[in-house]
N, C-alpha and C positions, 0 to 999 in steps of 0.2 A: 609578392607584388608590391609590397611598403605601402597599401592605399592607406592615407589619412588625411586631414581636412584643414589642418593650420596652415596660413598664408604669411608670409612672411612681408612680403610686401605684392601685391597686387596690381596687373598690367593694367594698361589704358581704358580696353573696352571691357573687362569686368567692374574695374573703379567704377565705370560712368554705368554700369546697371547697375550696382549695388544702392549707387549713391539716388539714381534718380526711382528705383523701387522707395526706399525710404522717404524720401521727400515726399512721393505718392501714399505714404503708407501701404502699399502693396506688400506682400510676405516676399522675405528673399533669404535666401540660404547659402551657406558656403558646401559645395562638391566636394565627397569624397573621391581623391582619386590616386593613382599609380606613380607618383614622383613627389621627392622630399617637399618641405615647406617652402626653401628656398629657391625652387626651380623656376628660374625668369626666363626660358628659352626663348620662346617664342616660334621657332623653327622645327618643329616635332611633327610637323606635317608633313617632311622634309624627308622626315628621321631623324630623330635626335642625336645633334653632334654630341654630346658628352654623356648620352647610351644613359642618364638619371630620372626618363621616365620610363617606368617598366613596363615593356609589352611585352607581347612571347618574344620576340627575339632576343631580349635580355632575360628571361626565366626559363618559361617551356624548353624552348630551343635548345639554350645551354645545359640544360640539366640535359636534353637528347646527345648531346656530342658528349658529353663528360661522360657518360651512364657506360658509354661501347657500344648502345645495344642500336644505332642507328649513324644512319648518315645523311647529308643534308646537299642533295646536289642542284648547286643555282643554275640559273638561266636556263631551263628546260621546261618543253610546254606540253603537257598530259593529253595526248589524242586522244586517245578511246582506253575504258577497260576491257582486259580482254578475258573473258566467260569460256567457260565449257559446259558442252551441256551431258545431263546422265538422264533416265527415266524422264524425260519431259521435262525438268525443273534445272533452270542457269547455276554455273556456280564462278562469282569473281575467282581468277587463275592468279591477276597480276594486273598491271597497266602498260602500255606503249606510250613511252615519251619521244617528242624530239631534243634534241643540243646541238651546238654548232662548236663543229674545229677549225684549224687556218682551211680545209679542204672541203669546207662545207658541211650542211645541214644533212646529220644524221640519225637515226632512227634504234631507240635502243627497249630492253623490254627489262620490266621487275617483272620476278616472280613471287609469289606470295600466296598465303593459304588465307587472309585475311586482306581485304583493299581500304582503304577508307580515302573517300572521296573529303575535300574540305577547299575548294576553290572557290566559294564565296556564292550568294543567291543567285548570279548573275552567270558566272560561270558553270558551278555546277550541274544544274539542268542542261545545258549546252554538250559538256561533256557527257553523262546519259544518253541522251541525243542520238549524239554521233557514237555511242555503243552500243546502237540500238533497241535501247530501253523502247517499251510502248507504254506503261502507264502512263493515261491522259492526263494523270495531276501532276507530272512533271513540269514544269517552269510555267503552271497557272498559278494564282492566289501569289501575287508578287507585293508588296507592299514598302513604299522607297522613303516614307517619314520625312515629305513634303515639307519645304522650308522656304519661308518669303524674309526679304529685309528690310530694316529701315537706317539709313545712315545719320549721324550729327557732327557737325563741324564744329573745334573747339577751338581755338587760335592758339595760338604759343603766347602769349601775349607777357612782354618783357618784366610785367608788376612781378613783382613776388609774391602777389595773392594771384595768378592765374591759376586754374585747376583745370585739371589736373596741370601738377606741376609742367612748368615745358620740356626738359629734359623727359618727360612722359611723351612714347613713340604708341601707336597704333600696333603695331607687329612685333610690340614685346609681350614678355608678362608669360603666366603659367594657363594654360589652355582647362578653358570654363570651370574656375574657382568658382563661381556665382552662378545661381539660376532664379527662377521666380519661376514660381505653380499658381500664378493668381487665375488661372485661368485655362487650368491642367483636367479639373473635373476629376481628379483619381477616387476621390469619395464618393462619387457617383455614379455617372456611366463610364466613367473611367478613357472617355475619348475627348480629347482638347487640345490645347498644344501649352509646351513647355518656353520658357523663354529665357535663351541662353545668348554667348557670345560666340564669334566664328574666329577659325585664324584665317586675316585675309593677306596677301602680300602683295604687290603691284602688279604682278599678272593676271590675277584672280579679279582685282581690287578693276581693274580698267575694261574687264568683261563683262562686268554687273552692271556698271556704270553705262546707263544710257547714252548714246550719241546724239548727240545735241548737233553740234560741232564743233571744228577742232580747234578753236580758242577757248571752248568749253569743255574739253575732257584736256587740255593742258593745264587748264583753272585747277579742274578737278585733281589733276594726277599733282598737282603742285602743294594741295590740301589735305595729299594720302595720308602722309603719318599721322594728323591729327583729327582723320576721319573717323570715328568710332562707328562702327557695323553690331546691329543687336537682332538677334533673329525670335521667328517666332516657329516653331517644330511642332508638325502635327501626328497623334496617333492615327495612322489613316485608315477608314474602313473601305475606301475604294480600293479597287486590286488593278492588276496588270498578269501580262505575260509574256514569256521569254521563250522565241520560238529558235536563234542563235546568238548569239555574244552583241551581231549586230542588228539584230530584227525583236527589238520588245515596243511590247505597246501597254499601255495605263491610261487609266480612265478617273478623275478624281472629283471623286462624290461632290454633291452639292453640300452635304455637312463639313466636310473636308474643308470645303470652300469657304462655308462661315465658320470653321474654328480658325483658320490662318486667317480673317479676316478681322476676328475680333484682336488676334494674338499680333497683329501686326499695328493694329489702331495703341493698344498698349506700349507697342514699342515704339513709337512715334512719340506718346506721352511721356513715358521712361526716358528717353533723350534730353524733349525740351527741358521737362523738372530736373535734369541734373544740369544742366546750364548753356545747351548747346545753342551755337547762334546761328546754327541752318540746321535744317533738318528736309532730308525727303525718302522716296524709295526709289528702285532700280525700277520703274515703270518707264514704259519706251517717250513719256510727255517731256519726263526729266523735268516734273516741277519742284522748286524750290523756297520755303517758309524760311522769309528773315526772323526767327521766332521772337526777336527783342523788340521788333521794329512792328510786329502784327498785334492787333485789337485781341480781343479776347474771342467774338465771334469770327476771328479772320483763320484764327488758329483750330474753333473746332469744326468750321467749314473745310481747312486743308484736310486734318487727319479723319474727317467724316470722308471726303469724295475718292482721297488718294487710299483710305483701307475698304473700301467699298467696290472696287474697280472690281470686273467679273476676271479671274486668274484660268480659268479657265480657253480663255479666245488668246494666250501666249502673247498679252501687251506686257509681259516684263517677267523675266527669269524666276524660275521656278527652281528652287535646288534639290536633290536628294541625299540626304545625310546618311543615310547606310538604309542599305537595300535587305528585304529578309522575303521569308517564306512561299519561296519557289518551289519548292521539294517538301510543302505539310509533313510531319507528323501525324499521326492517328493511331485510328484503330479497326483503320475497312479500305483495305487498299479502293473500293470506290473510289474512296472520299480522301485520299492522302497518297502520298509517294512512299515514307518511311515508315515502319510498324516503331511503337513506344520505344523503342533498343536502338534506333537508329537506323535498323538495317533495310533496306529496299525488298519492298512487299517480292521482287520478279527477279532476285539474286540473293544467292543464298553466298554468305561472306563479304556481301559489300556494302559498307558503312556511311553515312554524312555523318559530318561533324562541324557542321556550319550554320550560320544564319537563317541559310536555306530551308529548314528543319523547324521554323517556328509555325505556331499554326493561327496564327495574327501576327499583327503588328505590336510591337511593344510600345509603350509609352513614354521613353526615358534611352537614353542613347545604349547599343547591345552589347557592348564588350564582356564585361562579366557575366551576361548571359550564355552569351557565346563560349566563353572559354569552362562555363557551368554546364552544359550539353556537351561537350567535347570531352571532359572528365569525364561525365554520365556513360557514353559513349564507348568511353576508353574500357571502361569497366565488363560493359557488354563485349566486346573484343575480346578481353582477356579472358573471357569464359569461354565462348568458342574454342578460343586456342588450348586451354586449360582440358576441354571436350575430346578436342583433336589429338591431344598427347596422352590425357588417358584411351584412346582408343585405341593408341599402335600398341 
């Protein structure tokens, strides 16, 4: 995966967290992660056009096409798996997908002595679902790592002392080189939120953005590239549930609420100390701090009223940065979907290998966990099937 942690030079909106953590003395850290030092995409939300951050599609993946031992067929959507049953107890057979030709949408089947499910928290209970799975801890205990923001406006401004430099864009730079734990609690109860950077780009960037009006969000869209966006990520102990793709509900603890609340008054701080000359959040008031031009009481009146707002009653966007533990792990199918092995307490051969499978929420973004359970997983698989061939 190449993860390492040198930066070579550094986007917009980690510049202006790194820079405004230190001003505050707050603790602040460079991210290890999956693309070289050099990598200033910016666009890896996208997919990345020059394929130098490595996710599965540039490792796993590849290693699966080179190997022979698989194939990888796009644009198809996984209806149901489909079960046989022997003495009372299911066993995964295979899955029914659909694809489309010039002649329309048609319906095809794998067969398989092993299934492994990995559609993501959101999907995977869904599909269960509709294959008639019944355990009731299917697509309960959902947890989606609740994200509030705070924006700073920085001017291009002609000096050759503006900072960040003006040639510095908003939607460049290498995605979340910086973070700060000032307010993570991982020493302790181990639930608070983390405080990182987003990639936002002008579609995203004008949805967040409050409607004031529309001299007001041209203002805004004309200040995108030099908007900096700093978010605050919480581990969340409220839960949800996913009863199809389109019917989930969530409910977010009142702790949930003061840890984005404290983690979002930080990021407000974090802006202004690195030098920004507006600063607000996505709340539907759409208020705005000229921070250069405000008193000192003016300043901790804004970021006191505007992080205190109840987030609960939806006066201003609420994001979720990766969705998990729809389908628990355990060790009592009561109490969980999958048995420690991954495999589903009420099908014998059928695997997760996703998000899905965590049995909380994590406190730090899931990738490596994810593809660390999905290894786990794979292992379990291979024993079966290893079972299965010494049996003929």
């Amino acid at each position: 995966m190449g993860v390492q942690s040198e930066v070579e030079h550094e986007g917009f909106n980690n510049m202006i967290l790194r820079k405004g953590c230190e001003n505050l003395g707050y603790p602040v850290e460079t991210v290890p992660r999956n693309a070289p030092s050099d990598h200033y995409c910016g666009w890896c939300c996208f997919g990345c056009k020059d394929g130098r951050k490595k996710g599965t599609s540039e490792t796993w993946l590849v290693d699966l096409v080179e190997s022979g031992n698989g194939a990888i067929l796009p644009a198809c959507e996984a209806l149901r798996v489909i079960t046989d049953e022997s003495n009372g107890k299911k066993r995964a057979i295979g899955v029914a997908f659909a694809f489309y030709t010039p002649f329309g949408r048609e319906i095809g089947i794998v067969e398989s002595d092993v299934t492994v499910a990995a559609a993501g928290a959101i999907c995977t209970p869904a599909l269960l679902k509709r294959s008639g799975l019944k355990n009731p801890n299917i697509g309960k205990n959902l947890h989606i790592h609740p994200v509030v923001m705070a924006w700073g406006y920085f001017p291009d401004s002609p000096s050759p002392d503006a900072w960040p430099a003006a040639e510095k864009r908003s939607y460049e730079g290498g995605i979340i080189t910086t973070m700060s734990r000032i307010i993570a609690n991982f020493e302790t109860s181990g639930y608070g939120t983390v405080i990182q950077t987003p990639m936002l780009h002008p579609g995203l960037f004008s949805v967040l953005m409050p409607w004031i009006s529309g001299t007001d969000m041209k203002n805004r869209m004309v200040k995108f590239s030099r908007t900096a966006h700093i978010f605050a990520l919480a581990r969340d102990k409220g839960s949800g549930k996913i009863t199809s793709e389109t019917n989930i509900s969530y409910k977010l603890e009142d702790s949930d609420q003061e840890n984005l609340s404290k983690g979002l008054e930080k990021v407000m701080r974090i802006l202004a100390a690195a030098g920004a000359e507006e600063i607000g959040t996505q709340h539907t008031r759409g208020r705005v701090l000229k921070v250069k031009q405000a008193s000192e009481e003016e300043f901790e009146r804004f970021v006191k009223e505007e992080s205190l707002r109840p987030l609960q009653k939806l006066s201003g966007p609420i994001g979720s940065a990766h969705q998990m533990g729809s389908c628990r792990m355990g060790v009592d199918p009561k109490t969980s979907a999958v048995n420690p092995k991954g495999e589903i307490w009420e099908v014998d051969g059928l695997f997760l290998a996703d998000s899905s499978v965590f049995p909380t929420a994590l406190g730090v973004n899931p990738m490596v966990t994810i593809q660390a359970i999905a290894y786990c997983t794979a292992q379990s698989v291979l024993e079966v099937l290893g079972q299965k061939k010494s049996n003929i």
